[in-house]
matplotlib code that plots the C-alpha trace (Angstrom):
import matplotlib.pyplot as plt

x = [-5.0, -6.9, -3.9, -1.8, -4.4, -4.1, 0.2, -0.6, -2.4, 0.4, 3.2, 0.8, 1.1, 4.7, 5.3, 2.7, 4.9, 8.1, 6.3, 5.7, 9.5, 10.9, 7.5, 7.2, 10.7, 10.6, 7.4, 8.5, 11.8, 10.1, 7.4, 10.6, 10.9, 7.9, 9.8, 12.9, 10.0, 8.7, 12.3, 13.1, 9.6, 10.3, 13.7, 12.2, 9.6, 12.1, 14.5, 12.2, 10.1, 13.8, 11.7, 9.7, 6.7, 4.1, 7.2, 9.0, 12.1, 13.4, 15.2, 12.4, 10.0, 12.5, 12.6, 8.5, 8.9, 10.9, 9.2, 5.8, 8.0, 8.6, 5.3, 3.7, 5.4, 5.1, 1.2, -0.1, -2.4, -1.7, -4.6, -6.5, -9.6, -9.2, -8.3, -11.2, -13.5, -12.5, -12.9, -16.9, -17.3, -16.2, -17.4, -14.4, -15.7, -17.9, -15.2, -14.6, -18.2, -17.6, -14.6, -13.8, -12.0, -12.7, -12.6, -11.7, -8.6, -7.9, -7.5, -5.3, -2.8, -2.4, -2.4, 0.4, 2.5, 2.3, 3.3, 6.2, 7.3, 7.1, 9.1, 11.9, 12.2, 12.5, 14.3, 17.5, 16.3, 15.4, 18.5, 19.8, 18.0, 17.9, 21.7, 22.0, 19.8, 21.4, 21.9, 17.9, 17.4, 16.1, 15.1, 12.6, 13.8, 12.6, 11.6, 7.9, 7.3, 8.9, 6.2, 3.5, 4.8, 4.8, 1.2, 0.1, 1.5, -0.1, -3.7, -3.3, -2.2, -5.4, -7.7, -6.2, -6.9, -10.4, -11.1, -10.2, -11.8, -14.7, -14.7, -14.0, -17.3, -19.7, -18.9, -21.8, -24.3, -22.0, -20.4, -17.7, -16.3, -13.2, -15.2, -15.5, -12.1, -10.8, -13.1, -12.2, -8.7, -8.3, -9.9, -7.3, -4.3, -4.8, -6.1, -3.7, -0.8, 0.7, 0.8, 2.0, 2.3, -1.4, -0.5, 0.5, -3.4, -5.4, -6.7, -9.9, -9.4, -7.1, -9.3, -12.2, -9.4, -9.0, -12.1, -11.9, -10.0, -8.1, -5.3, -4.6, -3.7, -0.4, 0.2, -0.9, 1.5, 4.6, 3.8, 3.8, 6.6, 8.2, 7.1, 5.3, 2.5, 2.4, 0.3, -3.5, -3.4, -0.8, -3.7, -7.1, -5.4, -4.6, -8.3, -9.7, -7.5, -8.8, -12.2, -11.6, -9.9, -13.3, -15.5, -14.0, -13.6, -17.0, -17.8, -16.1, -17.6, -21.2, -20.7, -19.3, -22.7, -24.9, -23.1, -23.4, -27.1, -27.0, -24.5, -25.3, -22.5, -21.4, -18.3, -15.8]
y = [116.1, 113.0, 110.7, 112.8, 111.3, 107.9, 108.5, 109.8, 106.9, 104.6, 106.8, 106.4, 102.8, 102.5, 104.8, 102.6, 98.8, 100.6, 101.5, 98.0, 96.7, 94.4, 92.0, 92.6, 91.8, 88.4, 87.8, 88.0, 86.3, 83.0, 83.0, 81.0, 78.3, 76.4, 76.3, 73.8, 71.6, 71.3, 71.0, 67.6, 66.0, 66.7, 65.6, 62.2, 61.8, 61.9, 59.6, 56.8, 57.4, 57.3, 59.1, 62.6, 63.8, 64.9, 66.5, 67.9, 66.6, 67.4, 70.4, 72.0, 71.2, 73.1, 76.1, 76.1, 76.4, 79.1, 80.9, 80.4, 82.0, 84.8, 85.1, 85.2, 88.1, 89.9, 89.6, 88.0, 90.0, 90.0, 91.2, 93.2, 91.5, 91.3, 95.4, 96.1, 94.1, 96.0, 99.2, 98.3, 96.4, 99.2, 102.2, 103.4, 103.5, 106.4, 108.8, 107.3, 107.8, 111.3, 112.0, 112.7, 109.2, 105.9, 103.5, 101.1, 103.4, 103.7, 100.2, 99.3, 102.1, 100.5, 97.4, 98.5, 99.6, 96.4, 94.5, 96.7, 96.1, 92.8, 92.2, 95.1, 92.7, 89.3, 90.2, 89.1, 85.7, 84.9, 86.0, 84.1, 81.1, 82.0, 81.3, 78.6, 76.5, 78.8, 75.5, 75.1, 77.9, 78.2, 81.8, 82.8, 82.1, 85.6, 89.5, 88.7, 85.8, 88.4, 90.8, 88.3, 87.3, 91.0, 91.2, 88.0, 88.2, 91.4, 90.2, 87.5, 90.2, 92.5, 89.0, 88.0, 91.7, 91.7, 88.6, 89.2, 92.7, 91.4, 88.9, 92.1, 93.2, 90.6, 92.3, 94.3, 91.8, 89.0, 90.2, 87.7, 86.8, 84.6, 80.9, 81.9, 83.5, 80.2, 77.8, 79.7, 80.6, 76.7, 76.3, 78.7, 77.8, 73.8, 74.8, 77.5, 75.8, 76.8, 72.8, 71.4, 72.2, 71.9, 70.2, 66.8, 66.3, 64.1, 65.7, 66.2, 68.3, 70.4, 71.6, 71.8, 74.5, 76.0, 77.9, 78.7, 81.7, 80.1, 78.7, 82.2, 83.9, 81.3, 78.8, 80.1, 83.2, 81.0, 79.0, 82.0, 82.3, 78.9, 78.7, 75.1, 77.3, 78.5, 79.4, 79.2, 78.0, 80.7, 83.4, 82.0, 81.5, 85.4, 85.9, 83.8, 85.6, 89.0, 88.0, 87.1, 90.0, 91.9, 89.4, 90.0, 93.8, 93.8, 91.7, 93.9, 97.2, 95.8, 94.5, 97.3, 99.7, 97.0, 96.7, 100.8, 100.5, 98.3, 99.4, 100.9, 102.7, 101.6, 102.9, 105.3]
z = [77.9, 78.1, 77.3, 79.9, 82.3, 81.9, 81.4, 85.5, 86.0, 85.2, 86.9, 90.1, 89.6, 89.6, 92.8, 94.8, 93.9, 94.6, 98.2, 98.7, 96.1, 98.6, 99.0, 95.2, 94.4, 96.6, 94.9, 91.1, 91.7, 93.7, 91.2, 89.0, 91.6, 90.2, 86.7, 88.6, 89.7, 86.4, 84.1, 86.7, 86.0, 82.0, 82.8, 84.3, 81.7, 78.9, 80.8, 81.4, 77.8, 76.1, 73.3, 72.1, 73.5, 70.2, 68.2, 71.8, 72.9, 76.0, 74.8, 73.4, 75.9, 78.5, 76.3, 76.2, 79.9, 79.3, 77.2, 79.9, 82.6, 80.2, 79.0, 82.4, 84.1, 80.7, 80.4, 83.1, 85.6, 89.5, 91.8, 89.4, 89.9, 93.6, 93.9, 91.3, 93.1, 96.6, 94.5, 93.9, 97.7, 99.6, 97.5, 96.3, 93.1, 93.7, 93.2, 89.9, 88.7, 89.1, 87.6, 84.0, 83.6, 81.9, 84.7, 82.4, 80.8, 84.6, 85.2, 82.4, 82.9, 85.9, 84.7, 81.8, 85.2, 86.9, 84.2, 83.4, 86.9, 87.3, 84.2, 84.9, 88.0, 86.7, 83.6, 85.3, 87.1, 83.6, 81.4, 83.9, 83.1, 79.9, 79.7, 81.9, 79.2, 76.4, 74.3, 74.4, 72.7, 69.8, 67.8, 64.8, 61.8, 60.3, 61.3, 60.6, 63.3, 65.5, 64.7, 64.8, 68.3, 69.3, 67.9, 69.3, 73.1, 73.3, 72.8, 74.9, 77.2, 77.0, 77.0, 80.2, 81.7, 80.2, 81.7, 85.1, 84.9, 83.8, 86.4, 88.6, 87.5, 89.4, 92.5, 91.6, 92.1, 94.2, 97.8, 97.5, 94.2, 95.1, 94.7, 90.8, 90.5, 91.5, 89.2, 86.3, 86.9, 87.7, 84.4, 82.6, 84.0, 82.9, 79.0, 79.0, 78.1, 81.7, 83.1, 79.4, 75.6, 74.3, 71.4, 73.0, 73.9, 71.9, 68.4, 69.3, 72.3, 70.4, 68.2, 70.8, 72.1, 69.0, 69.7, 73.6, 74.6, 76.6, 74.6, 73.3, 76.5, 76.7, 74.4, 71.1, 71.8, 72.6, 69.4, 67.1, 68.5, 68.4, 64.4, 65.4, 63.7, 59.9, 57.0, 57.2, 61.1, 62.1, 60.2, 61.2, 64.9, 64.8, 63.4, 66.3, 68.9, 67.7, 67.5, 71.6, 71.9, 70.9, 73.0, 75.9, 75.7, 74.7, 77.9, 80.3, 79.0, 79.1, 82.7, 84.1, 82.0, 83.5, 86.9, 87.7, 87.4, 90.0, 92.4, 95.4, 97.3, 101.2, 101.8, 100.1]

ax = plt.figure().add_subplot(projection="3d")
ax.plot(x, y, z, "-o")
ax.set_aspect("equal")
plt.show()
């Protein structure tokens, strides 16, 4: 009964996109655009270098992009914090405080929805692409990086939806939350592995990465994936990721405990 809850919860979450399909479809398909800007500058780079960039030619380094694309509308979460946060301003989240539900079970099923969605819809702009640079391509050499990959991309899945719920969260003690959202999304996006491979930055900062979440919501996925890492790095990168994986569910279930002491209803 209480999973058949949570199963309602997600079926609620794909009837309310499909009400709005036609601003969600333009949306997921022009969210590729950015990917032709970034395959000429590549294109350039390499031209002018005449050269590889850290290990990536320009083959590879237009499958990476790929594989971002990919990896984005598979994982990556699109308004939660902002609908979260409007559940806490406006009251909204009264009724949940009430109910027999995990608001946090709530938010994910949703979340699981949205994700679904967006890559039901973008599956095709991407085969697409997929095919167009089908000489790019390069597979897994063997079942187990698969799984790894599978294991690893979901993780950096569930630490990007921690994150932003957590962020979410300080709409309990801050009216307006959007100034932060930006700072550290700006932060995320850069040591992602969104704007380039992390692994053409200087040693140093690589292994100053190592440690932040933040290179295991994108690139460390994509390079499970890639097999550019093996053996003790591949496992004590899967350890790290896990150990984020618990800090940051951690951090969201503390701030929302914390956060309903404090919060004071106004609307709902």
């Amino acid at each position: 009964m209480t999973l058949g809850k949570y199963i309602k919860v997600f079926d609620i979450g794909l009837q309310n996109t499909f009400v709005y399909r036609w601003n969600f479809l333009m949306r997921s398909v022009f969210g590729l655009v950015p990917l032709a800007g970034t395959v000429l500058i590549w294109r350039s780079i390499f031209h002018e270098r005449q050269a590889d960039v850290a290990g990536y030619d320009y083959r590879s380094m237009v499958w990476y992009f790929l594989l971002t694309v990919l990896v984005d509308n598979l994982i990556t979460p699109t308004e939660d914090e902002w609908q979260i946060a409007a559940d806490i301003r406006e009251g909204q989240m009264s009724a949940f405080l009430v109910k027999p539900m995990n608001y946090l079970g709530y938010r994910l099923s949703l979340y699981a929805s949205y994700r679904l969605l967006y890559t039901v819809v973008t599956l095709l702009p991407i085969a697409a692409l997929i095919w167009y640079f089908r000489g790019f391509v390069v597979l897994p050499s063997g079942g187990l990086t698969w799984l790894l990959s599978a294991v690893s991309l979901t993780m950096a899945g569930l630490i990007q939806f921690f994150i932003a719920y957590s962020l979410a969260m300080l709409a309990f003690w801050i009216l307006e939350i959007s100034t932060i959202v930006f700072i550290l999304y700006s932060f995320e996006y850069f040591l992602s592995g969104h704007t380039f491979p992390l692994d053409i930055m200087p040693g140093w900062l690589q292994g100053a990465l190592r440690i932040l979440p933040f290179s295991y919501e994108m690139f460390f996925p994509i390079s499970v994936f890639l097999e550019k890492v093996k053996g003790e790095q591949l496992w004590s990168g899967l350890a790290i990721q896990t150990c984020w994986l618990l800090i940051t569910w951690l951090a969201a279930f503390t701030m929302f405990r914390r956060g309903v002491r404090h919060y004071q209803a106004v609307g709902g």
